[in-house]
C-alpha positions in Angstrom: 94.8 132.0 85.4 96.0 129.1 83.2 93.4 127.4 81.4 94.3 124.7 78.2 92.5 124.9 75.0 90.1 122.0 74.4 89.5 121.4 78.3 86.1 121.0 79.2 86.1 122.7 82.9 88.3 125.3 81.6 85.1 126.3 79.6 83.1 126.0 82.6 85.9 128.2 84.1 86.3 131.1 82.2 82.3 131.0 81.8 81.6 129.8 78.4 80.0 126.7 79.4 76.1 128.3 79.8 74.3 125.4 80.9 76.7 124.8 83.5 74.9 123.8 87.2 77.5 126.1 89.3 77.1 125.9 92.7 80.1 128.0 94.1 83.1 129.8 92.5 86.3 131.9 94.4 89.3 133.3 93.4 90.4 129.6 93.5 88.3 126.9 92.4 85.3 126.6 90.8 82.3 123.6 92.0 79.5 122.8 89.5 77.2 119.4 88.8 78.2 117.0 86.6 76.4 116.8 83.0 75.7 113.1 84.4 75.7 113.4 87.6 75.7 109.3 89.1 73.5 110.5 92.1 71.4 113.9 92.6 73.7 116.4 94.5 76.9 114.9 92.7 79.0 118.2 92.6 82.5 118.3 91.4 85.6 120.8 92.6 87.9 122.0 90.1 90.7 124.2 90.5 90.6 127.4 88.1 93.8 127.0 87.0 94.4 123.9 84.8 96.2 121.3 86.7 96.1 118.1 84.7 96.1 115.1 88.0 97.2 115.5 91.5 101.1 114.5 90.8 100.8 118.7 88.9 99.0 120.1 92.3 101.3 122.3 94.2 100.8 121.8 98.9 99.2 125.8 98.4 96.3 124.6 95.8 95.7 121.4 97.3 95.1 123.1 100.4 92.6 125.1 99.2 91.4 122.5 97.1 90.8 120.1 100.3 89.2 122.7 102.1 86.5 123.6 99.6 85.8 119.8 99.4 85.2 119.8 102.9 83.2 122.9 103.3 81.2 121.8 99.7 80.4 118.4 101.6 78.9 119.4 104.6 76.5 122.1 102.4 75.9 118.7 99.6 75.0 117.1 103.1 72.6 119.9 104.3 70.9 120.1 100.7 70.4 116.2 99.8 70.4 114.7 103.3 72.2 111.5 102.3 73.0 108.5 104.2 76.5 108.8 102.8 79.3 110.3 100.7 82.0 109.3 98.5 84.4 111.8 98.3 86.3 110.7 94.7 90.1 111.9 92.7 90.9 109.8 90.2 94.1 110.5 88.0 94.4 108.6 84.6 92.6 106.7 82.4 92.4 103.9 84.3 91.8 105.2 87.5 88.4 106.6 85.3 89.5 110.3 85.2 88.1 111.4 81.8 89.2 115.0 82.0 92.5 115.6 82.5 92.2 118.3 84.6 92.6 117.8 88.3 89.0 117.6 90.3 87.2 116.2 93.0 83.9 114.2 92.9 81.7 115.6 96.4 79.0 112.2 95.5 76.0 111.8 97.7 74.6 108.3 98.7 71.7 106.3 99.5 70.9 102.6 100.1 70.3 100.9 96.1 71.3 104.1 94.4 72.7 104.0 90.9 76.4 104.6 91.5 76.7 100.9 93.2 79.9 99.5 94.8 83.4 100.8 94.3 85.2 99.2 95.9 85.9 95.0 94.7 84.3 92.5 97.0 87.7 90.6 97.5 91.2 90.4 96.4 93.5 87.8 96.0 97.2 89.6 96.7 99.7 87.0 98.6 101.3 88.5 102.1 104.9 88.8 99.9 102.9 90.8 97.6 101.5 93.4 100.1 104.9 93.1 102.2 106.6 93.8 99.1 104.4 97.4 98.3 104.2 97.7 101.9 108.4 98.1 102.2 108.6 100.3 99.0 105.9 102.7 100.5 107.5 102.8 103.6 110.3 103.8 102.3 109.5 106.6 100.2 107.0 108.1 102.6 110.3 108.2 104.7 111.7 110.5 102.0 109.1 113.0 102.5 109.5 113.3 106.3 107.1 111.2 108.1 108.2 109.6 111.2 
């Protein structure tokens, strides 16, 4: 296992984290609460190895990774019956990850909870713009084999 010294869920990890909510843990990845959780049932997946953002995560461990999400989301569902969830990787600073170590946010949501919007109500990118991204993307998804 590869953990980093300093890292927060490679405390919870190894175990030396005692107050720590887990709720599942396999030879892979590890799925606790939040300290501040922004809704009730708010359960994050980390991987056990320390894998700072997605751009570090090898096909194998996001597999795994992906399929624990799903699998923690339909029990997050049974336990807090929501109305929704957000399902949530962020990587960098400004993108609001605050520990560098790759994980995914399983968030359960009701009407006029506290996590509120997330998404902007509008934007104001010209057609060039988007045409512009839109070729760039295109092209490098190309790269990686997609028809």
């Amino acid at each position: 296992m590869i953990v980093e010294a300093g890292c927060p869920f490679c405390e919870i990890v190894r175990r030396e984290t005692p107050d720590t909510r887990e709720v599942y843990r396999d030879e892979r990845v590890v799925a606790f609460f939040p300290l501040e959780p922004a809704t009730l049932g708010h359960t994050l997946v980390v991987p056990r190895d320390h894998i700072p953002d997605i751009w570090s995560l090898d096909e194998e461990a996001a597999a795994h990774l992906a399929r624990i999400t799903l699998r923690l989301s339909h029990a997050v569902r049974r336990a807090t019956e929501p109305e929704g969830l957000n399902v949530i990787q962020s990587n960098g600073r400004v993108a609001t990850q605050t520990v560098p170590h790759v994980h995914v946010h399983v968030v359960p949501r009701w009407s006029g909870d506290e996590m509120g919007r997330i998404w902007p109500a509008e934007t104001s990118f010209s057609e060039t713009q988007k045409d512009d991204v839109w070729e760039r993307l295109r092209d490098e998804c190309r790269k990686v084999g997609g028809e």
